[in-house]
Biopython code that builds the backbone (N, CA, C, O; Angstrom):
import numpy as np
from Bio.PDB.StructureBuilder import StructureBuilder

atoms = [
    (1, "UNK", "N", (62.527, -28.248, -38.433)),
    (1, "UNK", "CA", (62.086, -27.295, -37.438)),
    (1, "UNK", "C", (60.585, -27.050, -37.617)),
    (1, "UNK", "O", (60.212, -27.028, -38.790)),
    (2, "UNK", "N", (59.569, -26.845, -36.589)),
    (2, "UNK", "CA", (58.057, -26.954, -36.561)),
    (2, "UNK", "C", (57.966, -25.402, -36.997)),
    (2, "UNK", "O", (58.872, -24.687, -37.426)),
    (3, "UNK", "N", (57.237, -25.235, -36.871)),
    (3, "UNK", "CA", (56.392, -23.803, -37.177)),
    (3, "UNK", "C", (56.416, -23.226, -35.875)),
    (3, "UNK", "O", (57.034, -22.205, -35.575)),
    (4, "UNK", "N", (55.614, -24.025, -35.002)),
    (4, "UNK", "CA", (55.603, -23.300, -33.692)),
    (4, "UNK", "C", (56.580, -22.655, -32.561)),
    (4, "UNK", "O", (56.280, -21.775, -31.753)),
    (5, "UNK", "N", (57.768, -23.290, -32.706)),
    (5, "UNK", "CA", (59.305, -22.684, -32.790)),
    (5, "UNK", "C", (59.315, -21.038, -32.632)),
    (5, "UNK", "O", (59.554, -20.288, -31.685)),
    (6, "UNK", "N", (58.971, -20.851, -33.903)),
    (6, "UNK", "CA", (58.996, -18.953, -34.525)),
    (6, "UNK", "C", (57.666, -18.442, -34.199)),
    (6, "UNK", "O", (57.340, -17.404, -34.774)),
    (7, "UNK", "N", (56.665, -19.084, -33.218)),
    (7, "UNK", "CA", (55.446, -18.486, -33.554)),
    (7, "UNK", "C", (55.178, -16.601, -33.374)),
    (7, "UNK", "O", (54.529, -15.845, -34.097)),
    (8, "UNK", "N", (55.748, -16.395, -32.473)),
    (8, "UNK", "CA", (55.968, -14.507, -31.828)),
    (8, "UNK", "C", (56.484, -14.299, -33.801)),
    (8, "UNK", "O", (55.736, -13.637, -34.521)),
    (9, "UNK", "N", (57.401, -14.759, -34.220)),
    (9, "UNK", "CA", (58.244, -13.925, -35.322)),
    (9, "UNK", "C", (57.503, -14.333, -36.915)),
    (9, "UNK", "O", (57.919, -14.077, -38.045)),
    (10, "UNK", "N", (56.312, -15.031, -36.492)),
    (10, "UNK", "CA", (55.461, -15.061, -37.749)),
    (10, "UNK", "C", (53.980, -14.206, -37.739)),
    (10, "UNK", "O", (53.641, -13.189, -38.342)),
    (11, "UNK", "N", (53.360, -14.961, -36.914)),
    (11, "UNK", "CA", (52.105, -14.370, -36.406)),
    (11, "UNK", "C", (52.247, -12.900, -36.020)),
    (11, "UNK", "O", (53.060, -12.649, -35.130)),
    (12, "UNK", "N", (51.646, -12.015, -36.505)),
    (12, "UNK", "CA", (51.943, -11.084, -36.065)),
    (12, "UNK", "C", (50.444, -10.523, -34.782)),
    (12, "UNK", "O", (50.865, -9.662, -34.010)),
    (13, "UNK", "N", (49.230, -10.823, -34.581)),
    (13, "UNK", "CA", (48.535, -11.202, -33.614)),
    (13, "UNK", "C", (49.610, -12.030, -32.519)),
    (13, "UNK", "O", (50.317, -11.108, -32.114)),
    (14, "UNK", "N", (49.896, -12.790, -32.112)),
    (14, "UNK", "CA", (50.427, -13.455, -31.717)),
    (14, "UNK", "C", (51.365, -12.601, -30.996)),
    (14, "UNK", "O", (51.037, -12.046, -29.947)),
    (15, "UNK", "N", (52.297, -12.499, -31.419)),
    (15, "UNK", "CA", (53.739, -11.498, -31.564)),
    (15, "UNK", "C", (53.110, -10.042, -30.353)),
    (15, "UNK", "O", (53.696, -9.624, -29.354)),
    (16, "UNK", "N", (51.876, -9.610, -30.882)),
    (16, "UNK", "CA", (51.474, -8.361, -30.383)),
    (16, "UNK", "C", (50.738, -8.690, -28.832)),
    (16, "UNK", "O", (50.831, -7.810, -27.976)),
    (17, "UNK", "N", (50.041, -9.919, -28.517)),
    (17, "UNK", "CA", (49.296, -10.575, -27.690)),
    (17, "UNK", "C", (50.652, -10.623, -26.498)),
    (17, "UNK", "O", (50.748, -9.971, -25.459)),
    (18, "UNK", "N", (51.488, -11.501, -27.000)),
    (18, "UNK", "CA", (52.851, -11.920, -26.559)),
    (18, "UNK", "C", (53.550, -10.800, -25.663)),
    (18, "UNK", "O", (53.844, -11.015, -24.488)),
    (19, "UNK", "N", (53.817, -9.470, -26.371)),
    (19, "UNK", "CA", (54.614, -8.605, -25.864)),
    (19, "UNK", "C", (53.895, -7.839, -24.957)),
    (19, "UNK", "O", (54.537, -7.044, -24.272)),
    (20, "UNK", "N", (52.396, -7.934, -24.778)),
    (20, "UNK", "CA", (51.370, -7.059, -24.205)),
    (20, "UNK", "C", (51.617, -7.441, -22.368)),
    (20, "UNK", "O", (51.824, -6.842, -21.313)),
    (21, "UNK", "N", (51.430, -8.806, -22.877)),
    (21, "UNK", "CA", (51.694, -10.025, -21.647)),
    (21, "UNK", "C", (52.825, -9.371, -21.140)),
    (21, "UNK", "O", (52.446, -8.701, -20.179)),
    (22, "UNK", "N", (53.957, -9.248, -21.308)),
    (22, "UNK", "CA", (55.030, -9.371, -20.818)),
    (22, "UNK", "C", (55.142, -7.685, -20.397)),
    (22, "UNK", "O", (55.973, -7.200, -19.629)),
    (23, "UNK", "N", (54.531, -7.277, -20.812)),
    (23, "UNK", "CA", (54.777, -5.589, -20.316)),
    (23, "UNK", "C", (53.738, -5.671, -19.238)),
    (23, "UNK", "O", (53.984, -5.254, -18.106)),
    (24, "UNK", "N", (52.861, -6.071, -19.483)),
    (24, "UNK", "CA", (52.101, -5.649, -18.647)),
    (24, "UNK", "C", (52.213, -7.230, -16.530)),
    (24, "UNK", "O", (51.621, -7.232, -15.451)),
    (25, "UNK", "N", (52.953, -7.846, -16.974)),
    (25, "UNK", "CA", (53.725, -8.703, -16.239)),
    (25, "UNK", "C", (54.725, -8.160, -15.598)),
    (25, "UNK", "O", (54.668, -8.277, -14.374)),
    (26, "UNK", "N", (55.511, -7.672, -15.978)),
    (26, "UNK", "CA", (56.703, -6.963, -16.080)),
    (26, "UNK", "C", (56.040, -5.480, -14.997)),
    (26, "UNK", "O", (56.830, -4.990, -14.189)),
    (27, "UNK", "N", (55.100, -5.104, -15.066)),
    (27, "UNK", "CA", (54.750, -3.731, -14.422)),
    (27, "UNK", "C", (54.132, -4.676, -13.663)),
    (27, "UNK", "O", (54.709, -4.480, -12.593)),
    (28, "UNK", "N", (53.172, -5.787, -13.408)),
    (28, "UNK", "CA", (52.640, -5.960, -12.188)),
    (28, "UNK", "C", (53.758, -6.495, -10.909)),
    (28, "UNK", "O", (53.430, -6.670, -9.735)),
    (29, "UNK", "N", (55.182, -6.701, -11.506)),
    (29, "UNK", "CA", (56.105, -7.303, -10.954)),
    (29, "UNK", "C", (56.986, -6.274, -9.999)),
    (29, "UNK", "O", (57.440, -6.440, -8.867)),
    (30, "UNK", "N", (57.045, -5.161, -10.888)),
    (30, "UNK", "CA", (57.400, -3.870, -10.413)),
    (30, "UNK", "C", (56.473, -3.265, -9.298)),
    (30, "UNK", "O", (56.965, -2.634, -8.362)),
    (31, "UNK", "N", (55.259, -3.449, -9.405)),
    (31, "UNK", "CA", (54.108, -2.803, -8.331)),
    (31, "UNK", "C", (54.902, -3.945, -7.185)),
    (31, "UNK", "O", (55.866, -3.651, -6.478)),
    (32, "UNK", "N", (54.297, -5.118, -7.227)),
    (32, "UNK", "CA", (54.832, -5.755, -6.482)),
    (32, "UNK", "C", (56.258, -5.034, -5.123)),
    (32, "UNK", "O", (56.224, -4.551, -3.991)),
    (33, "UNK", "N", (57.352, -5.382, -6.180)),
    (33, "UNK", "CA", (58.543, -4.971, -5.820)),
    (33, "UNK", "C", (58.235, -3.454, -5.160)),
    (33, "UNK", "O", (58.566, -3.408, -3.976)),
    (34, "UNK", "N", (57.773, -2.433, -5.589)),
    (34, "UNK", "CA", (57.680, -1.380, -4.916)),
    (34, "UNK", "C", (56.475, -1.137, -3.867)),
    (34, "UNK", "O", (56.687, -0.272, -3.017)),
    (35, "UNK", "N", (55.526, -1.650, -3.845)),
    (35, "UNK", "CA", (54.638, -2.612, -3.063)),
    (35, "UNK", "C", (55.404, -2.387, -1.366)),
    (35, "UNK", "O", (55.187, -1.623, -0.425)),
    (36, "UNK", "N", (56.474, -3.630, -1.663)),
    (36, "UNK", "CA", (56.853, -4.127, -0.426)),
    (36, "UNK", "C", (57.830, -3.211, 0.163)),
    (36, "UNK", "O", (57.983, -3.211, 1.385)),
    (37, "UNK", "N", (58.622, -2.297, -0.723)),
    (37, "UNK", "CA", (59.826, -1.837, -0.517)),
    (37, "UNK", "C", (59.205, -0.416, 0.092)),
    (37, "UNK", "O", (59.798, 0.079, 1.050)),
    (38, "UNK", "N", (57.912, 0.315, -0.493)),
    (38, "UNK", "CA", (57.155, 1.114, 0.287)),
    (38, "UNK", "C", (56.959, 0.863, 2.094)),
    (38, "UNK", "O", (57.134, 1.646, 3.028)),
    (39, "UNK", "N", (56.582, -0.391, 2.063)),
    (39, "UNK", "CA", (55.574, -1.003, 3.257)),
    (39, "UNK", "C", (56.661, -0.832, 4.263)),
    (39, "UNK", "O", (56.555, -0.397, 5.409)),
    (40, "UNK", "N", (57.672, -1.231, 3.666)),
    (40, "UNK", "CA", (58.967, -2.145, 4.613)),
    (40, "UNK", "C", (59.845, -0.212, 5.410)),
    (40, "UNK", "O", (60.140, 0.032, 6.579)),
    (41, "UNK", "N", (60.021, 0.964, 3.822)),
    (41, "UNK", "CA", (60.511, 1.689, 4.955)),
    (41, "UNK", "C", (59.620, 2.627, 5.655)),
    (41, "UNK", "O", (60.115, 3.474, 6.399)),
    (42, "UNK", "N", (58.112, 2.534, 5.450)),
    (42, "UNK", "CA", (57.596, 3.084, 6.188)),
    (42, "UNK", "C", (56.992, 2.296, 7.693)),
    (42, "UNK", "O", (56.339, 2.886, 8.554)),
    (43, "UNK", "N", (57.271, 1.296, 7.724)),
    (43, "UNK", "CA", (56.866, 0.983, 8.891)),
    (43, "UNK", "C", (58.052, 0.107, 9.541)),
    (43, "UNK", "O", (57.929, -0.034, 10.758)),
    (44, "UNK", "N", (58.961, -0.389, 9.071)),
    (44, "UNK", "CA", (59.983, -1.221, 9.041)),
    (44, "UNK", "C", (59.989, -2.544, 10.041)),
    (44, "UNK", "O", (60.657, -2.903, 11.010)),
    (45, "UNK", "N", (58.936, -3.043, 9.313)),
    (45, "UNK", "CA", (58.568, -4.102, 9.849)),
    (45, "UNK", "C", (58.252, -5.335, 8.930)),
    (45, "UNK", "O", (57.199, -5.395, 8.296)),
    (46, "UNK", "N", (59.287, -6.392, 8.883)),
    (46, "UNK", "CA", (58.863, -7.088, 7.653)),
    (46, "UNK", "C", (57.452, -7.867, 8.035)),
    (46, "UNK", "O", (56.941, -8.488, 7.102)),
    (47, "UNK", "N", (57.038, -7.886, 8.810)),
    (47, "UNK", "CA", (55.697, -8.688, 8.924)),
    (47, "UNK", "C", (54.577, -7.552, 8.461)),
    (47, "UNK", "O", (53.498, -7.998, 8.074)),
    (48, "UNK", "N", (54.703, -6.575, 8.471)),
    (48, "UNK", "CA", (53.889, -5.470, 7.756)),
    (48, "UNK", "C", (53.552, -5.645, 6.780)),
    (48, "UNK", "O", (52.440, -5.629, 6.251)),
    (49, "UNK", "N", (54.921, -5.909, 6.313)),
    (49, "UNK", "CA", (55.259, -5.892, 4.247)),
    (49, "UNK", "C", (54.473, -7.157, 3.792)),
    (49, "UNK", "O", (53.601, -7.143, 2.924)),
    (50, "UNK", "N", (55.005, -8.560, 4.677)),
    (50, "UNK", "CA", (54.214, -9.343, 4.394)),
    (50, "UNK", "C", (52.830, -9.323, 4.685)),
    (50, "UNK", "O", (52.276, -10.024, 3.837)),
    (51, "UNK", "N", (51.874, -8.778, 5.610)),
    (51, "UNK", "CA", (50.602, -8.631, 5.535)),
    (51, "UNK", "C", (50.554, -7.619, 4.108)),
    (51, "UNK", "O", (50.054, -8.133, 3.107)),
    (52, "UNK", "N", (50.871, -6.740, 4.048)),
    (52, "UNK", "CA", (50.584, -6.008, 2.657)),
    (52, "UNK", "C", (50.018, -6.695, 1.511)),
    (52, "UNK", "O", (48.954, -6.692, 0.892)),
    (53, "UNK", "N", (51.535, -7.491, 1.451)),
    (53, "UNK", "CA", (51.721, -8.544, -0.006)),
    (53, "UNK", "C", (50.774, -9.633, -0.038)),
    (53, "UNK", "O", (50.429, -10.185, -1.082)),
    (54, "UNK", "N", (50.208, -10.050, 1.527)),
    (54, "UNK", "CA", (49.338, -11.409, 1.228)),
    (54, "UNK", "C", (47.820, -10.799, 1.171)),
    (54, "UNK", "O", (46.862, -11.553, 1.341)),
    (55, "UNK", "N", (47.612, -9.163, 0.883)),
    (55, "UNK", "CA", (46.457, -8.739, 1.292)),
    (55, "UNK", "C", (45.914, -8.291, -0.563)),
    (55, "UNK", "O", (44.874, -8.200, -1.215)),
    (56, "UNK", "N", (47.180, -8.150, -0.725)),
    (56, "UNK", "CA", (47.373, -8.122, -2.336)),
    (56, "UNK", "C", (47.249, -9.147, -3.031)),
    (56, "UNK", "O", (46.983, -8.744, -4.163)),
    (57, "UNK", "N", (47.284, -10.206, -3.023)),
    (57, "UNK", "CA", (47.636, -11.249, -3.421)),
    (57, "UNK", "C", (46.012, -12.076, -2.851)),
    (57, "UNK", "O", (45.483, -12.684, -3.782)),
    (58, "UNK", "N", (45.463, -12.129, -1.914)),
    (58, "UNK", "CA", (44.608, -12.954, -1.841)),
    (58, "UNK", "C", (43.176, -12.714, -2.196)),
    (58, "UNK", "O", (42.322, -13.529, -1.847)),
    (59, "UNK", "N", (42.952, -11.928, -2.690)),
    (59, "UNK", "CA", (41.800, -11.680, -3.967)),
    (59, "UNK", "C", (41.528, -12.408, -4.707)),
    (59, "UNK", "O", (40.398, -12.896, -4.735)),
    (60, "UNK", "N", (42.477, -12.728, -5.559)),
    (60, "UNK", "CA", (42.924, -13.504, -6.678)),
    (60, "UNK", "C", (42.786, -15.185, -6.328)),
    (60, "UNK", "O", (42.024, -15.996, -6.855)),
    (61, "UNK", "N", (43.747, -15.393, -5.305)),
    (61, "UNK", "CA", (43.315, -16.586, -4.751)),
    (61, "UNK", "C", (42.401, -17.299, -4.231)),
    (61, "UNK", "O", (42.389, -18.524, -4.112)),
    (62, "UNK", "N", (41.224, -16.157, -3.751)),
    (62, "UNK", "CA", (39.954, -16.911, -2.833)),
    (62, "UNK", "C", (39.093, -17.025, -4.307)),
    (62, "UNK", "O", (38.638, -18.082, -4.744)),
    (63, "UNK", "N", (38.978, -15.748, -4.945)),
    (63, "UNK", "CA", (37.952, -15.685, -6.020)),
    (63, "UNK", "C", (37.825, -15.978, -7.058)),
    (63, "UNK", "O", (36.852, -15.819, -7.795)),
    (64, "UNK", "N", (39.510, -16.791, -7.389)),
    (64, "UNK", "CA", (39.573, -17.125, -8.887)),
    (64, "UNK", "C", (39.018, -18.785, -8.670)),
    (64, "UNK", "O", (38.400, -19.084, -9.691)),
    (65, "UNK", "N", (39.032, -19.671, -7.921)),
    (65, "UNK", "CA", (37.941, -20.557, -8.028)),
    (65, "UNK", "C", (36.775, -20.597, -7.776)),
    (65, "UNK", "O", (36.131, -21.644, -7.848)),
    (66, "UNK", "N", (36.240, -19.393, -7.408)),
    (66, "UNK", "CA", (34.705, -19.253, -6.796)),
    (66, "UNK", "C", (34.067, -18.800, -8.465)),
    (66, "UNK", "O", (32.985, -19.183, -8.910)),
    (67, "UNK", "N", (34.893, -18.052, -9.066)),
    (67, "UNK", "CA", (34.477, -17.227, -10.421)),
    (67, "UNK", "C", (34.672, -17.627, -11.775)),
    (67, "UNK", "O", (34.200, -17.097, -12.781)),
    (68, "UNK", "N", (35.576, -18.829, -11.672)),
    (68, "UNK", "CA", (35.441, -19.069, -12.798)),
    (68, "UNK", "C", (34.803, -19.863, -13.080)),
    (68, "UNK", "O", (34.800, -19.843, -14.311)),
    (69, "UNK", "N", (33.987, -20.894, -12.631)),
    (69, "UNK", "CA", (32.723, -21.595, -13.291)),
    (69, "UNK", "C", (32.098, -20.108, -14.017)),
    (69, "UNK", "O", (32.338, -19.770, -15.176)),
    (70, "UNK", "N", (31.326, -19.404, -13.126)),
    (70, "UNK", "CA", (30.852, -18.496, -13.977)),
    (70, "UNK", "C", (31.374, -17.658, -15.101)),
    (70, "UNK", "O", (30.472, -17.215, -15.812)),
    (71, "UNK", "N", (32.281, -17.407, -15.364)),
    (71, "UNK", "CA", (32.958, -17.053, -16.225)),
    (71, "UNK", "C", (33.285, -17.513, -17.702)),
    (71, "UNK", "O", (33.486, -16.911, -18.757)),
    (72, "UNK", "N", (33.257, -18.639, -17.380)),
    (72, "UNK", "CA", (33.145, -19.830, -18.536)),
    (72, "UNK", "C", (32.024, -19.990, -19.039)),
    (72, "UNK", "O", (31.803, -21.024, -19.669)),
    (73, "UNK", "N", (30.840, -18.814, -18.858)),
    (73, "UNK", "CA", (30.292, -19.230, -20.000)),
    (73, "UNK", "C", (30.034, -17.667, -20.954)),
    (73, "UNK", "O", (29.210, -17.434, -21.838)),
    (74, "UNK", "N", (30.937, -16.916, -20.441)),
    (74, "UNK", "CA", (31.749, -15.571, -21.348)),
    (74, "UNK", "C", (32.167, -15.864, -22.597)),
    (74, "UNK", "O", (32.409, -17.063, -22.738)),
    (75, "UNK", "N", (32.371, -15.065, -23.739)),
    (75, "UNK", "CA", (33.308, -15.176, -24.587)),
    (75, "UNK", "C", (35.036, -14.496, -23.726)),
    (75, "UNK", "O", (35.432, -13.531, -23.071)),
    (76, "UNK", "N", (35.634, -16.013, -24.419)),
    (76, "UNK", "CA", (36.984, -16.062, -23.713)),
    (76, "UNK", "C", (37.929, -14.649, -24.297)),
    (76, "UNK", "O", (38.755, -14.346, -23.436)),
    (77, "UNK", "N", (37.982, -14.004, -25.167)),
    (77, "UNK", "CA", (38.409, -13.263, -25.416)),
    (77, "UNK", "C", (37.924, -11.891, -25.049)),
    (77, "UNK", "O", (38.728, -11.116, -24.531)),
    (78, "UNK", "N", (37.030, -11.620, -25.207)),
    (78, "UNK", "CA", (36.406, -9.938, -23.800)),
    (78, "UNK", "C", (36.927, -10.389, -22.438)),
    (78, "UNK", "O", (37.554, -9.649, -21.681)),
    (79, "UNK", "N", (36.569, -11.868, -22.144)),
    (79, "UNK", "CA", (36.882, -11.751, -20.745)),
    (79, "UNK", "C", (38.358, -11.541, -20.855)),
    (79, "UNK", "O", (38.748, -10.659, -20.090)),
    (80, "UNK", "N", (38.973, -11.904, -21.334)),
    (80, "UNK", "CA", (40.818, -11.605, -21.440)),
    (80, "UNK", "C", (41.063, -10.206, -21.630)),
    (80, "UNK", "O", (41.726, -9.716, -20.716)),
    (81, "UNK", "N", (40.680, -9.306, -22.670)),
    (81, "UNK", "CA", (40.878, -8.057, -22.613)),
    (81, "UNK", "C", (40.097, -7.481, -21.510)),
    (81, "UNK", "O", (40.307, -6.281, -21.337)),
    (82, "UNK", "N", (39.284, -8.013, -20.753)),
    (82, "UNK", "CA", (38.339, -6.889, -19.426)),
    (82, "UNK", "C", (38.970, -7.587, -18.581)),
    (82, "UNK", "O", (38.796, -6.751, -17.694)),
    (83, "UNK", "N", (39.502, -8.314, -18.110)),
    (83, "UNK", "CA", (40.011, -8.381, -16.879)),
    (83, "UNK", "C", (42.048, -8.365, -16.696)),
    (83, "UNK", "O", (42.771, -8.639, -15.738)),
    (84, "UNK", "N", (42.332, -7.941, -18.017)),
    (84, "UNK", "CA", (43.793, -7.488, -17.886)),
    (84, "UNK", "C", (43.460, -6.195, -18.168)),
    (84, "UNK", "O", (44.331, -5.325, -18.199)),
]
sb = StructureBuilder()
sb.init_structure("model")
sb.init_model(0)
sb.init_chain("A")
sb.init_seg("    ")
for serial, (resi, resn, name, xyz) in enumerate(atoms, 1):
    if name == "N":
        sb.init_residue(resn, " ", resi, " ")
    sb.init_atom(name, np.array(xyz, "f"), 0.0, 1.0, " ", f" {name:<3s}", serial, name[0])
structure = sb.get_structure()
């Protein structure tokens, strides 16, 4: 068996990095979900909900290839803690 197998249950950096991710995943998943479920009974219109969600969502998509050349020449770790 490799090492990397157990890595969360050795590393304890790792382990702490790991669970941060997932909580904080876990709540953007939930915004999400309540996001749409807001949109949908206040206007009850699923094309609403979907403009909502793609208005949410496309930030990320136009600007994460415009920004990350520049970005890359950050230290990778501030930029990871400042932009989560």
């Amino acid at each position: 068996m490799t090492r990397t197998r157990n890595l969360p249950g050795v590393n304890r950096n790792f382990r702490n990095l790991w669970l941060a991710q997932t909580g904080s995943t876990t709540g953007d998943w939930f915004n999400q979900v309540a996001l749409a479920q807001t949109t949908l009974a206040i206007t009850h219109s699923a094309e609403a909900m979907g403009f909502v969600l793609l208005c949410r969502s496309f930030p990320g998509f136009v600007l994460g290839p415009l920004i990350s050349p520049f970005v890359d020449h950050f230290d990778k770790k501030k930029v990871m803690i400042i932009s989560d």
